[in-house]
N, C-alpha and C positions, 0 to 999 in steps of 0.2 A: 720407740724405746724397745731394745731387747727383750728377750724372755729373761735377763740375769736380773736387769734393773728392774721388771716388775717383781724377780722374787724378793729385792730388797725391799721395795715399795711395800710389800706384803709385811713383810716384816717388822718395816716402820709405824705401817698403819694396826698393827697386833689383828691381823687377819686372816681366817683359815677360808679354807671349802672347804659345806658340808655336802655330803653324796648319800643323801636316803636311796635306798635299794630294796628290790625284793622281786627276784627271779628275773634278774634281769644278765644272766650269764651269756650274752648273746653282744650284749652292749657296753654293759661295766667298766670293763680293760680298756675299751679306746678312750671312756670317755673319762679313767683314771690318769691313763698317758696325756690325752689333750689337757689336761689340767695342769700335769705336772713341768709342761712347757715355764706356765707362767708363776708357780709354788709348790713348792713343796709341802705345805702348812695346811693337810689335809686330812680331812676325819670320813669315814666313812661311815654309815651306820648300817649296817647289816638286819632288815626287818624281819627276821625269823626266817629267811630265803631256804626253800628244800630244795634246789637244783643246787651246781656245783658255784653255785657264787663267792660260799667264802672260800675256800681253795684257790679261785682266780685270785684271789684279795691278796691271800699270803704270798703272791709273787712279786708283790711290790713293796720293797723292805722302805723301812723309815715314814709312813703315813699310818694315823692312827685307825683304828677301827671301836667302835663298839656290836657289840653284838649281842642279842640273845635269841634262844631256840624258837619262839613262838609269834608270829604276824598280830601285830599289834595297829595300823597303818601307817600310814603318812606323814600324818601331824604329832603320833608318838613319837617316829622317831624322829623328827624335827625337835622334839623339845629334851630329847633326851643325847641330840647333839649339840643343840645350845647349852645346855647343863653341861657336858663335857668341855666344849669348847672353853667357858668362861671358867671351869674348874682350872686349865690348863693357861687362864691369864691369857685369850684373846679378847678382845673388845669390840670388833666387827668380825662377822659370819657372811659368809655368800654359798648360799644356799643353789644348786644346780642337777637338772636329773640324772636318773644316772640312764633313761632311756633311749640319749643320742640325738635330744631334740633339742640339745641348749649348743650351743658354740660357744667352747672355752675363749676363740679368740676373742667373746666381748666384754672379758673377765676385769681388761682394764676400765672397761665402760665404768665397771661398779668402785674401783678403787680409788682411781682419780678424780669419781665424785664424793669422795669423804669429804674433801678439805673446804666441796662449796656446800656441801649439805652435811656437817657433823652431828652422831647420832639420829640422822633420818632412816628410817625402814626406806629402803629405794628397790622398786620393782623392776623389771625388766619388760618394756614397753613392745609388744609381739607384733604391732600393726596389723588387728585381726580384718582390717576391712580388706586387705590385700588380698589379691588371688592364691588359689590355694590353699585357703584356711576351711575347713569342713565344716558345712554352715552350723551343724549342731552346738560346736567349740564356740563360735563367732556368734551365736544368739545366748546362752551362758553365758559368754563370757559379758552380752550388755547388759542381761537381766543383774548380773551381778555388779555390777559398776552403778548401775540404777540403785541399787538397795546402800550399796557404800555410801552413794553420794548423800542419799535419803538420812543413813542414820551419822552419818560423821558432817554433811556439807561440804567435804571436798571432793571435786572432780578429776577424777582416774581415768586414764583410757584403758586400761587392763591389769585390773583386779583377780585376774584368775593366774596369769604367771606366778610359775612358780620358782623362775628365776629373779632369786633376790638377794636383796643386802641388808641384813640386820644389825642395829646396834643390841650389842649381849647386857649392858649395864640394864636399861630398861626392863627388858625382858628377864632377867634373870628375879627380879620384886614382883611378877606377875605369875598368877595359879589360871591355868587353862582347863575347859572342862571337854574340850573338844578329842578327837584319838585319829578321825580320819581326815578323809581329803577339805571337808570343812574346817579345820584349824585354820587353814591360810586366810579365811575368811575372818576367824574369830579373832587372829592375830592383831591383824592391822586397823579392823575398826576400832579392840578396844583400846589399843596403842599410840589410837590416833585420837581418843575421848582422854587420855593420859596427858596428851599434850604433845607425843612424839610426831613428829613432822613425817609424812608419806608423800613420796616423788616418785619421780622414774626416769628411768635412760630410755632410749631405744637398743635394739638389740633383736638378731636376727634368729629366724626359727626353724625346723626341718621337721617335716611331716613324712614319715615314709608311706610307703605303699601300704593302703588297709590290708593287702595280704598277708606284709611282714611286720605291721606295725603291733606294738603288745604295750598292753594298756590294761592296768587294775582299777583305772574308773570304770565303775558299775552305773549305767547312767541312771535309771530308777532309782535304785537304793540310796545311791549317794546324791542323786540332786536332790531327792526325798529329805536326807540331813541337811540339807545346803537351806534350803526351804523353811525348814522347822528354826534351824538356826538364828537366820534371819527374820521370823517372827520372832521371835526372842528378843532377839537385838532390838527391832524396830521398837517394840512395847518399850523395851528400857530405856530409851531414846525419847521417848516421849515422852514416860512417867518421870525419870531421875534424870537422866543428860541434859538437854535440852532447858527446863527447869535451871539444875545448877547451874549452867551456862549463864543463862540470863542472870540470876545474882551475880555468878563471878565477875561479870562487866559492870555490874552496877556499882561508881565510886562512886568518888564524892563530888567530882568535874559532870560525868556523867549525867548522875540524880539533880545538877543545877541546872545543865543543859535542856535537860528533860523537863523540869517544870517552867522555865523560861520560854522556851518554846511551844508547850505543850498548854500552860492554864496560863501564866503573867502576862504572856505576850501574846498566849491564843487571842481572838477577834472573834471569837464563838461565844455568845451569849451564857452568861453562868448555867443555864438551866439544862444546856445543851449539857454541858462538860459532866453535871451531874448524870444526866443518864447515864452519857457514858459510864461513867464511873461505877454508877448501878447494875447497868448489863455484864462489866467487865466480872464484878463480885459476885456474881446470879451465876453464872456460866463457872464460872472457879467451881462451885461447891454444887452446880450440877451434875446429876451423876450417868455424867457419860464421858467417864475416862477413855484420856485416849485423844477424843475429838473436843474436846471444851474451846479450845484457841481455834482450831476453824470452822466451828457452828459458829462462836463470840463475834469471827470476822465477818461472816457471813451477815450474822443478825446486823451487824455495825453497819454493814454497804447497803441492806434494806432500809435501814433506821435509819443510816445519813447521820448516823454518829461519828467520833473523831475514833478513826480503829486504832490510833496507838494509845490513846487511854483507854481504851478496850482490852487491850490483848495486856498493857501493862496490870490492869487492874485483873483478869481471869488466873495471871500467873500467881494468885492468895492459895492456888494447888499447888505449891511447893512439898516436895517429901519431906520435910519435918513440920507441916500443915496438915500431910493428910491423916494420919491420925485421929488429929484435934477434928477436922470435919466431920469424920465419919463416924465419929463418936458423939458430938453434937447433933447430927444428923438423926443419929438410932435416938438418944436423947427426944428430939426432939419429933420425931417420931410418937414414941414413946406415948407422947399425950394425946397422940389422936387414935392409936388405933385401942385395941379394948384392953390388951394386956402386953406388958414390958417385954417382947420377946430376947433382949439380950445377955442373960443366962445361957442362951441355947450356946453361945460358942461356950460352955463351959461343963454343958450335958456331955453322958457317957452317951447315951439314947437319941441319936438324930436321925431325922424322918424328914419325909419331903415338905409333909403340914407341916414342919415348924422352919422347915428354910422358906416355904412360900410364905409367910409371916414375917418371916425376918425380912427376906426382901421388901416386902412390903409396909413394913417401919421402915425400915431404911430411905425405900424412894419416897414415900411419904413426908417421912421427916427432912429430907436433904431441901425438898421443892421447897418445902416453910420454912426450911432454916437458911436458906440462900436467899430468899424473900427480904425476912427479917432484916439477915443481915446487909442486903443491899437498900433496904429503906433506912434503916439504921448510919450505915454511912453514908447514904445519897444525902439525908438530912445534915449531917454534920459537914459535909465536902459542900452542900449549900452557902451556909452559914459563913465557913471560912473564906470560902468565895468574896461575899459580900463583905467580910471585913478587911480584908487583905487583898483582895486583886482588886486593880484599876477599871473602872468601868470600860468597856469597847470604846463609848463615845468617846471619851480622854483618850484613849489608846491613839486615836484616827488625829487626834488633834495635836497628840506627842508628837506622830510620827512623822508629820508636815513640819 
């Protein structure tokens, strides 16, 4: 296909390129020119650049620019070209640097996969295992593909390109807290907890000579954010993601599947199935956020419990549960140790002696109130057992 027919292609598909920049008057122009091969429908963002960057800009009539005086990074001005772009009624963005490392010619890669992936974030796939790739970039880049995979479940081969294609509708309902090279990060995992689909093309890459090559990653500083970020992520992944996930799958086909399988048709003795059920509600309201579902597993494979009535039953730490826990918990607390320390979130006046108190209603009361409640409904998930499920023996005799 010509460079005429992909600018109509661009066209049809309401698609620009964005060109984040900052002091890149060395590279900018060609890699303006190589673009403009294949559209015209181009934003640049100018990141506060003190060399002669914007001046190169103004030679090329008819491509938008935004601009302002002050370096802001990366992921700023990424978001305040998607804000432009979608003010100006695009719908897809392809994002490329302006450093000379991306090749215009794979610009169709991203376009002509709209129509099999509509509204996907689609990355540009670097083949970091390939020669020539500077081992620093190529360990990044899997530490970072590890942690995506961890907090979304889907597998990336390269999550640090930052040649990409973004759908603008999505992105435009979402508030980013990120400014630098980490955005790209924060982008697509929570895009991808959204529900937005994340793929990639292949697409080829150019590493110049370390003597000429000019680079505003800061490797400390910025893996440092990269780092923190992804704690963040990962916690929230675990507390709320994760969690809501499992309800959202949980219908009504589903929850029949699951007890059919799981206690009707199990061939595990009632008494078995109540442990389970016990351990799964102990471990829920134990207080060791974070890890509950894989101690629950663990206890499960020593116990020689059934682990999905385990892990179904730990998921009672749902975020509009925990609350109710840990309020029950201080509660119940409460009664053992000598004085009600739950005022103190309410004191002007806090001091270590009244946090080390608190903690300790807290763990106190969590251990009894997860007890409680798992004696509580082990007795009652007994009961119903034995009125309603089929004995095993019958089971063995059904199933001949």
């Amino acid at each position: 296909m010509s460079g005429d027919k992909y600018k109509e292609l661009f066209k049809a598909k309401k698609c620009c390129v964005i060109i984040p920049t900052y002091n890149n008057h060395q590279t900018i122009q060609q890699v303006i020119t190589d673009v403009l091969v294949y559209t015209d429908q181009i934003l640049v963002v100018n990141d506060g650049s003190t060399d002669n960057t914007a001046e190169l800009i103004k030679e090329f009539n008819g491509i938008d620019v935004v601009s302002y005086p002050k370096n802001k990074g990366k992921g700023y001005a990424l978001q305040q070209g998607f804000k432009a772009a979608w003010e100006d009624g695009y719908e897809y963005a392809i994002t490329i640097d302006s450093d000379g490392q991306h090749f215009a010619t794979d610009l169709p890669n991203f376009v002509e996969a709209i129509d099999k992936n509509p509204n996907a974030i689609i990355i540009g796939n670097r083949n970091m295992e390939q020669e020539g790739i500077p081992g620093k970039s190529s360990f990044g880049n899997r530490f970072s593909n590890f942690w995506f995979k961890f907090e979304t479940g889907i597998k990336m081969p390269d999550t640090q390109s930052g040649y990409r294609l973004y759908p603008l509708k999505p992105l435009s309902k979402m508030f980013f807290f990120t400014k630098k090279y980490e955005f790209e990060i924060e982008v697509i995992v929570r895009a991808a907890w959204k529900g937005v689909k994340v793929t990639d093309v292949p697409i080829q890459i150019y590493y110049a000579p370390i003597e000429t090559r000019v680079s505003h990653f800061r490797p400390f500083r910025d893996f440092s954010r990269v780092s923190i970020l992804n704690t963040f992520l990962v916690l929230y992944a675990l507390l709320i993601v994760k969690p809501f996930e499992f309800i959202r799958k949980l219908n009504k086909k589903s929850v029949q599947e699951f007890f059919q399988t799981q206690i009707t048709q199990n061939k595990e003795p009632n008494i078995n199935i109540t442990f389970a059920v016990m351990l799964g509600l102990f471990m829920g309201v134990a207080p060791v956020w974070g890890y509950q579902m894989l101690i629950a597993f663990g206890l499960a494979h020593l116990l020689k419990l059934n682990k999905v009535i385990v892990l179904v039953a730990s998921n009672i730490s749902i975020p509009p549960m925990i609350p109710v826990i840990i309020f029950a918990s201080f509660r119940t607390g409460g009664l053992f140790i000598e004085a009600n320390k739950l005022n103190v979130i309410y004191s002007k006046k806090l001091s270590l002696s009244l946090i080390k108190d608190n903690i300790v209603q807290y763990l106190t009361g969590s251990l009894v109130f997860g007890l409680i409640l798992a004696l509580t409904f082990g007795l009652i998930t007994y009961i119903l057992l034995l009125i309603f499920r089929k004995k095993p023996e019958l089971q063995k005799e059904l199933a001949k």
